[in-house]
Structure formats: structure tokens, C-alpha cells
N, C-alpha and C positions, 0 to 999 in steps of 0.2 A: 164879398158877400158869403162867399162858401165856407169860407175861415171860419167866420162868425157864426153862420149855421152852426157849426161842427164847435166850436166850442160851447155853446148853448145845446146843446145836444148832449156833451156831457156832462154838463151844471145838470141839467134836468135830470139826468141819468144816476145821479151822485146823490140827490134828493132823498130819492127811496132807500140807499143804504147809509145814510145819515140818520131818518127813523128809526131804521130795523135798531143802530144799535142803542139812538135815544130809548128805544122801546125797551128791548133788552136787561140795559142797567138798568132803566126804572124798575122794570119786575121783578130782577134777583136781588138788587139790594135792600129792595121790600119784603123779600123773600127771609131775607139771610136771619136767623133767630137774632131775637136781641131786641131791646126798646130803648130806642136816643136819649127820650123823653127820661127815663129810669137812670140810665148812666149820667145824664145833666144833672139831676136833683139827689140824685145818692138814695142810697138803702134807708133812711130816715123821712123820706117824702110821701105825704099822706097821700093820699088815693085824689083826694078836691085838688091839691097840689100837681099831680101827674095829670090829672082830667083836663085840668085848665091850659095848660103849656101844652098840651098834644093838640087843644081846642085853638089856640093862639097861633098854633104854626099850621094849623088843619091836618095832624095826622091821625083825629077822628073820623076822618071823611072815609065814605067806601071809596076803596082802590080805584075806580073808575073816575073817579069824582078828581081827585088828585092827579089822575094818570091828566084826565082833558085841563085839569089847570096849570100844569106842567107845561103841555104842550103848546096852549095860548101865551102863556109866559114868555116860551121860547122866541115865539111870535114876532112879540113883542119885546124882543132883546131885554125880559126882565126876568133872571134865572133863579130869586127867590131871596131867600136869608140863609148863612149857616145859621146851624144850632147852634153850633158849637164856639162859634166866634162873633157872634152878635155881628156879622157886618153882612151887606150885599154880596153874594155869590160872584158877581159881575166885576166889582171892585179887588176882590180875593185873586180873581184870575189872572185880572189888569199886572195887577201887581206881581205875580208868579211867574206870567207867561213870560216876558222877555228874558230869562236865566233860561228858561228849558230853551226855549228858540233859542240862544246865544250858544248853547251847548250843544244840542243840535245841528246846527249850521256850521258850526266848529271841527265838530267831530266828521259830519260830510267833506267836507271841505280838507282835511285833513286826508280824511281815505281815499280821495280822488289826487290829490296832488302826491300821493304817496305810488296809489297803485297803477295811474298813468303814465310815468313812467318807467315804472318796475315788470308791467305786464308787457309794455312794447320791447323794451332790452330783454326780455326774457324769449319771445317771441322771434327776433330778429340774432338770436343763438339757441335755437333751439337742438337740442339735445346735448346743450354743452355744457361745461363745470355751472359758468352764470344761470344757464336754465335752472339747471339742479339746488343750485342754491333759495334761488326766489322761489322754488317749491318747497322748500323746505318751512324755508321762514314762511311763507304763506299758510302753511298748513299747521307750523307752531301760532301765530296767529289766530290761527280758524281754531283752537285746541282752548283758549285761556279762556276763561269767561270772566264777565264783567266785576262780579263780586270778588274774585282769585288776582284779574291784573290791579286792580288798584291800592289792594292792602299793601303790594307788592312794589308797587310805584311809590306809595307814600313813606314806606320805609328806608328806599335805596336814595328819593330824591330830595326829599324834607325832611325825614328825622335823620338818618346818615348824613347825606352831603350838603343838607340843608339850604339848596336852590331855591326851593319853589314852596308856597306856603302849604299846608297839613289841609286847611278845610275851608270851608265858608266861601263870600264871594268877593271881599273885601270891600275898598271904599268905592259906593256908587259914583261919586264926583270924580272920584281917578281911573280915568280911561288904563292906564299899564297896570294898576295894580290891580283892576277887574281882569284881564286878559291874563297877571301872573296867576292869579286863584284859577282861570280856565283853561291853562296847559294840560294840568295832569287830568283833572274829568274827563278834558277831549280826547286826548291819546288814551285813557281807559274806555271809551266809548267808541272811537272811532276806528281802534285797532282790526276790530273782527270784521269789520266795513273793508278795510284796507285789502285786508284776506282775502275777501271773497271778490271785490272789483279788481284783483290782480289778476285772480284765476281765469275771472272773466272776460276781461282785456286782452290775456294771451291768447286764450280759444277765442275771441272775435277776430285778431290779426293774424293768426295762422290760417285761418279760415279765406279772409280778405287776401292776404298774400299770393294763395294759392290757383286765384280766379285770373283769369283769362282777360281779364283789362288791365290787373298788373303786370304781365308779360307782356302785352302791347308795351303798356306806359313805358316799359323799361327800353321795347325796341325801336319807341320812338328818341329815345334819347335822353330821358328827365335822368335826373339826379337821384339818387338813392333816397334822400332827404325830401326828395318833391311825392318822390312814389310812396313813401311810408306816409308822409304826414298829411298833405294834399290827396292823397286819395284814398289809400286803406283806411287809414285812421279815422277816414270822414264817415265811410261806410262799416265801421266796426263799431262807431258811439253808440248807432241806434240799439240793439242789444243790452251795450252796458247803461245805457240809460232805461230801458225797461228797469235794471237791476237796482238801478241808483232810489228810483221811483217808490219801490215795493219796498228796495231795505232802509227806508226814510220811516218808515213804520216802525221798524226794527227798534232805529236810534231813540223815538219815541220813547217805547216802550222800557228800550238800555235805560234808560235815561231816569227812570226811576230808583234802579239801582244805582245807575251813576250818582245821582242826586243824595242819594241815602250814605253813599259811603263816606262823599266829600262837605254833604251839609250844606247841598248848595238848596238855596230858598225859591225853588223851582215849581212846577205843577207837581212834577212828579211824586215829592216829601209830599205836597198839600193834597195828593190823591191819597197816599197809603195814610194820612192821619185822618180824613173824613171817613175813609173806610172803616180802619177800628172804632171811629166813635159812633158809627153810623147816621155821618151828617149826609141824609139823602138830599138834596138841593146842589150841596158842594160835593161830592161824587159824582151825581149826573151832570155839572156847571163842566167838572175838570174833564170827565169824558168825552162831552159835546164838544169844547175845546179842543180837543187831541185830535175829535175826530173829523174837526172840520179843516185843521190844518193839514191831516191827511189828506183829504179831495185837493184841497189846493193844491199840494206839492204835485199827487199825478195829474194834476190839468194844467201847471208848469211844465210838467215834463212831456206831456203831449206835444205842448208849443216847442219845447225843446228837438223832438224828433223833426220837424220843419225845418227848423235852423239847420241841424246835421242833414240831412236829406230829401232836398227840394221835392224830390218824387214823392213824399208821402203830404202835401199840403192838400192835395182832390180828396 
């Protein structure tokens, strides 16, 4: 029953910073100079012409008017129309959302099986050539940004050695050739992930090493293998998964560059095109999206810190 409190505790809690940023983007993207309406029918469209089509989508309405029919919509899991592409907001998402997740998940996934076990070997020779190396690469890693590794990647590994394809997502029916189009986005995305859960990893194990139940553990006899993995390791996750948590945000956000360089058919390309056209309905549709799969991932990772360390379930 406690469990459950406590996760309900922070749904509710998750609530009010779901509005603020619904609130947010409604207001600056209404904000931002420019008329959708004007850019849809060109420099040629009479005045009756712009009246009616602002009247048709209600961007005649006072702000407040729009803001509360926004919000009932929401409600009602009906997030509007593009302008800009004649279809349901809802349906545009459907469609989008599973590239960004897939790359996403990839790119996680990626930097934890990387920096897991590069932070512990690093950790367990501390101050030695291997230390020194994984800080290095670590910190070349933390150095590249996402628009800089990928040009970079596409050149060495698809137009030179021509492994891996240049862009796009390839054929949705073929499970390997979607996963060959998501190698190089993931590792351009999930690289600086890798960087910083290494860093991370070593200061939690050097940390946990140093404590006074791993000196027990060792003089009761366990295994070098039992004492790192079995016990430090258990009690250093909770940290890096605070990390894992917040830099899931990150990847989101990577992810529109990522999305941009490789042409993958994600939220991210379909946020930065409603932007420039100023499709309000599909910019607030893709943000509310983003931002709701944020909350989820830190109320996984909540459940997560459980699993690692029974003492935080009360």
C-alpha cells in the first residue's frame, strides 16, 4: 500500500509541472511575431481569405478563449489539427513518436552498457595508465557535441567505408535495416550520455569501495567479484540512476538534432517544422509529448532506485 501511495504522490506531483510547461509554450508560441494563417495562403490572400481560415481553426478567438480550449482538448486526449498539414495533431505524434523513443532508448542503452563497465575498470585501477585513459576518452566524449559527432560519423562510416546507411530510417517492415539506419544516430546521441555515466560510475564506486562494509565484506571472505558486483555496485546505481533519469531529458532534447542531421522522421524534425511554420496545436501536441514522457521515465526511475536499494521502498 505504501508503494502505491508513493507512486501516486508523484503522478500528482508531476501534474502541475506538466501545465506550467503546457502553459508556457502556449503563450510564447503565441507570442513569437509571425501569422500561420498568412504564411499558409501566401502574400496574394485577401483579407475575407485570412479572416475565414483564422475563423476556421479559432485563431480569432481572445488568447484566453483558446488558451481554456486547448486545455479541455488536452482533457480530452484531442490535441487539435495542424495547419500546416491538414491532419490530427494526435495522429502526426502516433506516427513520429516511435523513431524519437527508438532512438532514445538506443542511445540510453548504449551509454549505460558502455559507461558501466568502463567506470567500474576505471574505478578498480584507480590512478593508473587504464584510470587515465577512461578519463581521457571520457572527457573527449563530454567535448563533441551532437551536430560536430555526426557529420563526422557519416563521413568515416557511410560515405568512406560505407558500412552503415547516410540518413533516413529505412524499411519499416525490416526489423535490421531499421536498426542499421539507428547505429550511427544512437552513438551520435548517446556518446555524451556515455561520458558523463562514466564519470559518474567511477565517483559512485570509489565512493562505495571506500566504506566500511566493503572492508567487512572482504574480511569475511567474499570474492573480489562478490564485493564489487554484489555489494558496491548495488549501492553506487542509486546516484547514477538519479543521472540516468535527468540526462533522459537531455537525449530528448539531443534528439532533435540528432533527428535533423540523419533525417530520421521523429518528433524532433516534426517540432522544429511546426515551429517555423507556426503550427500552434503541433508544437504544443510535440511538447506535451516530450513532456510527458519525461515524468514517466523519472517515475521509472523512482521504481528503479527500489529495485537497487531495498532501504529506499518506505
Amino acid at each position: 500500500m505504501r508503494p502505491f501511495l508513493a507512486t501516486f504522490k508523484r503522478l500528482a506531483l508531476a501534474l502541475p509541472v506538466l501545465w506550467v510547461v503546457i502553459s508556457v509554450v502556449f503563450l510564447l508560441i503565441h507570442l513569437v511575431p509571425g501569422d500561420p494563417v498568412a504564411q499558409m495562403l501566401g502574400e496574394g490572400a485577401t483579407a475575407a481569405d485570412l479572416s475565414t481560415l483564422r475563423h476556421a481553426n479559432g485563431l480569432d478567438a481572445p488568447l484566453p478563449t483558446q488558451y481554456a480550449r486547448y486545455l479541455r482538448g488536452v482533457v480530452h486526449a484531442d490535441l487539435g489539427q495542424s495547419l500546416r498539414l491538414h491532419d490530427s495533431v494526435m495522429h502526426l505524434i502516433l506516427q513520429r513518436y516511435p523513431y524519437t523513443l527508438s532512438l532514445s532508448l538506443a542511445a540510453l542503452l548504449l551509454g549505460v552498457a558502455v559507461a558501466a563497465p568502463a567506470g567500474i575498470w576505471s574505478a578498480l585501477r584507480r590512478g593508473g595508465w587504464q584510470d587515465r585513459t577512461v578519463g581521457v576518452v571520457s572527457l573527449v566524449g563530454l567535448s563533441f557535441p551532437n551536430f560536430a559527432l555526426g557529420p563526422i560519423l557519416i563521413v568515416v562510416f557511410s560515405i568512406g567505408l560505407g558500412w552503415l546507411p547516410v540518413s533516413g530510417a529505412g524499411n519499416r517492415g525490416t526489423v535490421q535495416d531499421f536498426l542499421l539506419h539507428l547505429i550511427l544516430p544512437a552513438v551520435t546521441l548517446g556518446s555524451g550520455l556515455a561520458a558523463i555515466l562514466t564519470r559518474m560510475v567511477r565517483t559512485a564506486m570509489l565512493e562505495e569501495l571506500s566504506q566500511d562494509y566493503i572492508r567487512t565484506a572482504r574480511a569475511k571472505g567474499l570474492t573480489e567479484r562478490q564485493v564489487v558486483y554484489r555489494h558496491a555496485l548495488r549501492n553506487a546505481l542509486v546516484p547514477v540512476l538519479t543521472v540516468i533519469g535527468l540526462q533522459f531529458g537531455s537525449l530528448l532534447a539531443g534528439a532533435i538534432v540528432t533527428e535533423t542531421i540523419f533525417s530520421l522522421p521523429g518528433i524532433g524534425r516534426l517540432t522544429l517544422s511546426a515551429i517555423s511554420n507556426r503550427d500552434y496545436a503541433l508544437v504544443q501536441g510535440c511538447i506535451l509529448a516530450i513532456g510527458l514522457t519525461y515524468v514517466a521515465v523519472n517515475m521509472l526511475t523512482d521504481i528503479a532506485y527500489t529495485l537497487a536499494n531495498p532501504r529506499m521502498r518506505s
